[in-house]
C-alpha positions in Angstrom: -122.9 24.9 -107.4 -119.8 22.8 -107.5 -119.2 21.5 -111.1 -117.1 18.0 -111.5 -115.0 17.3 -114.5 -115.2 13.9 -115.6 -111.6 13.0 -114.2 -112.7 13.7 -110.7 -115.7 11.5 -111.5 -113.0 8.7 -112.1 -110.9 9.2 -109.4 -114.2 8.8 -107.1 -114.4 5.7 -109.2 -111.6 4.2 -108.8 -111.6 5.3 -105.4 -115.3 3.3 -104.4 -113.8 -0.1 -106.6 -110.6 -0.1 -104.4 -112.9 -0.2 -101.1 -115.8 -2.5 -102.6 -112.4 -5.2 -103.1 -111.5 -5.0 -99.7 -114.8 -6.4 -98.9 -114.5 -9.4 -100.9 -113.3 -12.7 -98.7 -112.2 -14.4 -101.7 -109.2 -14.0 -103.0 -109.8 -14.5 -106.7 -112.6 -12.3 -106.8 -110.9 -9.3 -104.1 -107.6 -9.7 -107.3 -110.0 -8.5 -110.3 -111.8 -6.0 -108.5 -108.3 -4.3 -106.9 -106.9 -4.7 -110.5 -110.0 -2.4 -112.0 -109.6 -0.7 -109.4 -106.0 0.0 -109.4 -105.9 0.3 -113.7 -108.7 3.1 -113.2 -105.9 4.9 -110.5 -103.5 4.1 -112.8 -105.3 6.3 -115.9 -106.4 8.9 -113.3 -102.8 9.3 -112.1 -101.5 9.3 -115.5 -104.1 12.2 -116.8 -103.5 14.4 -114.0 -99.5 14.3 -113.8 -99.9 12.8 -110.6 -97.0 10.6 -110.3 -96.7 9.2 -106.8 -100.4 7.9 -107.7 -99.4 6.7 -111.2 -96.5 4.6 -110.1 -98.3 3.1 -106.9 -101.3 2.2 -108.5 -99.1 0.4 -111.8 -97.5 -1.2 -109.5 -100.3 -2.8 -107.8 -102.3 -3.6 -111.4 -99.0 -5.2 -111.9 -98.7 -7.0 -108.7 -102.9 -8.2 -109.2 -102.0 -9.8 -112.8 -99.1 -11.9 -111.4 -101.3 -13.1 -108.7 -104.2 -13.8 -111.1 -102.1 -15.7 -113.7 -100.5 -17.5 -110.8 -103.9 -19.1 -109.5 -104.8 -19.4 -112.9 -102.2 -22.2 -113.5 -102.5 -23.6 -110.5 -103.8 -26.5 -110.4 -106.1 -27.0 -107.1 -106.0 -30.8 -105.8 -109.3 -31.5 -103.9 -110.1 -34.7 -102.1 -113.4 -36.0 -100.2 -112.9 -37.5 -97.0 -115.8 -38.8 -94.7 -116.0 -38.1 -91.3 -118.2 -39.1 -88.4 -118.9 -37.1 -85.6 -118.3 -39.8 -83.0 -114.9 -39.8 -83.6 -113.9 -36.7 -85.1 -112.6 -33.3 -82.7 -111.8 -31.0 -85.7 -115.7 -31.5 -87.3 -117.6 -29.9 -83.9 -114.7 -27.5 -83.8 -114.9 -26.4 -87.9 -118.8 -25.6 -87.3 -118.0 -24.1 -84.1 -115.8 -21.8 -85.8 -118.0 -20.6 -88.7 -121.3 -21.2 -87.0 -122.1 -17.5 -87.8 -121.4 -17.8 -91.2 -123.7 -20.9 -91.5 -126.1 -19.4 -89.8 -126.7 -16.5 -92.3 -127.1 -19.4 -95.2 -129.0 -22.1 -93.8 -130.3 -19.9 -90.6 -130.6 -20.9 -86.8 -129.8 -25.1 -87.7 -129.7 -27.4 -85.1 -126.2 -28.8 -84.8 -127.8 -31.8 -82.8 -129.9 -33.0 -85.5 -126.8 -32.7 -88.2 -125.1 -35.5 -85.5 -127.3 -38.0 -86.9 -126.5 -38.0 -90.5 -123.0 -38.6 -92.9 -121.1 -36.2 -93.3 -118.5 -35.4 -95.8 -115.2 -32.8 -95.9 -114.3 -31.7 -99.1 -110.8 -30.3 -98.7 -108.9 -27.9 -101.1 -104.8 -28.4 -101.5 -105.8 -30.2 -98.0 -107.7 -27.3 -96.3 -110.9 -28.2 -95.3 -112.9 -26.1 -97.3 -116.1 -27.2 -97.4 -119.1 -29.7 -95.3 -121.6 -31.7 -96.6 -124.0 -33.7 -94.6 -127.1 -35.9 -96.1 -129.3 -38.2 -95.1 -130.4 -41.5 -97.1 -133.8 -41.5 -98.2 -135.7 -44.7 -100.0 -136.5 -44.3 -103.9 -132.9 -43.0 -104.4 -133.1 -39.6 -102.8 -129.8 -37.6 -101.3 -131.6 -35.2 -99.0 -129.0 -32.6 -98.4 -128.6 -31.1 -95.1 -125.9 -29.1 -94.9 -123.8 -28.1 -97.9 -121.3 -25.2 -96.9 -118.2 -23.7 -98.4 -116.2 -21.9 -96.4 -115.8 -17.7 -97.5 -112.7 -18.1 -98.4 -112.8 -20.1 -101.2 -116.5 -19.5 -102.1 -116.2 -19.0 -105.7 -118.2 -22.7 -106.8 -115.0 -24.8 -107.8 -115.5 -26.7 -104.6 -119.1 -27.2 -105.4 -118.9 -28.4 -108.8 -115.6 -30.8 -107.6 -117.9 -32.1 -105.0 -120.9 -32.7 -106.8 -118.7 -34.2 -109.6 -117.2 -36.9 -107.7 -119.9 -37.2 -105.2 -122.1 -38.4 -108.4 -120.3 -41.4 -109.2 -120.2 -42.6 -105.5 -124.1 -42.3 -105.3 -125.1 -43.3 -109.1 -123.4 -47.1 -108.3 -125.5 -47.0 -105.4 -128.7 -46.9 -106.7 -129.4 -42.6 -105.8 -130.5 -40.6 -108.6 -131.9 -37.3 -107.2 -131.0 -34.4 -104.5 -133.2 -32.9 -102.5 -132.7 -29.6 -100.0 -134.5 -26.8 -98.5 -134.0 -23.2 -98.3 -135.8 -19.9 -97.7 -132.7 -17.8 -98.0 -131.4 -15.7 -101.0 -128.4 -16.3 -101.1 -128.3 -20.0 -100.6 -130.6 -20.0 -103.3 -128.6 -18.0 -105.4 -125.9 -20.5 -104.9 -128.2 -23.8 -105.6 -129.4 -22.3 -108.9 -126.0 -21.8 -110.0 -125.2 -25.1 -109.1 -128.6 -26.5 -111.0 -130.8 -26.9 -108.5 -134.5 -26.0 -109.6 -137.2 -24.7 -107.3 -139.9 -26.6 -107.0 -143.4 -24.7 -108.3 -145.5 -26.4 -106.2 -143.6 -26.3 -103.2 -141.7 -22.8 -103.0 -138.6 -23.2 -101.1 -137.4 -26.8 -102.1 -134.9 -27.2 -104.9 -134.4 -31.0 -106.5 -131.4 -31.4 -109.4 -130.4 -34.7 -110.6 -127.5 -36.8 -109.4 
């Protein structure tokens, strides 16, 4: 039986970490994992003598930190611009383009019936990086039809800005309350983190205040 020291067990390590950050689509989150990575090559290198795989791999946790800093005191500039699907060509094209992607958080959603509500772009150093659409309702309810970030730039800031901004906007007119439906994880994993509650007598609709 083939016995494994605990530096092997590392370098398998570091080596699953560097592949699980190639995975990631945003760019925040692929840095920190490729820095672990990378700092856990780095140590392995470093233990073993192995010096093309010690310099490399400092290099890169280097090269991660100056990146991560860098976005760190960047300041993102988001705006929220309405749009209106009679008039627009880049709205049909943007859910054209990531109708897969919308389809594995809100499922198989009929584009037609999103036509007939608002809809808002939130954009992100002015890259559209995210769609909202609602509808109205009486007693001051926002039912939310659509709220999508790209993957890109799917680590919440977008959210929160949105529904930030979006607040004052409805307060002054009288809406207190959000509504929205959904019967997938991780949609839902994303509207409890952005405080949405479940309702316990109706399992798949989530309510937060405006």
């Amino acid at each position: 039986m083939i016995e494994f020291k605990w530096i092997e067990w590392l370098g398998y390590l570091a080596s699953i970490i560097v592949a699980v950050s190639l995975t990631m689509a945003n760019i925040r989150r692929l840095r920190w994992i490729n820095l672990l990575g990378a700092s856990a090559f780095t140590l392995y290198g470093w233990i073993l003598n192995l010096y093309p795989v010690f310099f490399v791999n400092l290099f890169i946790t280097f090269i991660n930190i100056y990146y991560l800093i860098r976005m760190s005191l960047t300041k993102d500039r988001f705006h929220l611009i309405p749009i209106s699907w009679k008039t627009s060509i880049f709205l049909p094209r943007f859910i054209e383009f990531y109708l897969d992607d919308i389809q594995n958080h809100f499922g198989n959603i009929d584009i037609d019936f999103l036509k007939n509500y608002d809809s808002i772009f939130i954009t992100r150093n002015v890259v559209p990086v995210g769609l909202f659409i609602y509808e109205k309702e009486n007693d001051g309810i926002i039912k939310i039809h659509l709220d999508y970030e790209v993957p890109t730039y799917r680590d919440y800031e977008t959210a929160r800005y949105f529904f930030r901004e979006f607040r004052e906007l409805m307060n002054r007119d009288g809406y207190h309350t959000y509504i929205t439906f959904s019967t997938i994880s991780a949609h839902q994993k994303y509207l409890k983190i952005m405080n949405f509650i479940e309702d316990k007598k109706e399992p798949g609709k989530f309510i937060r205040k405006i």
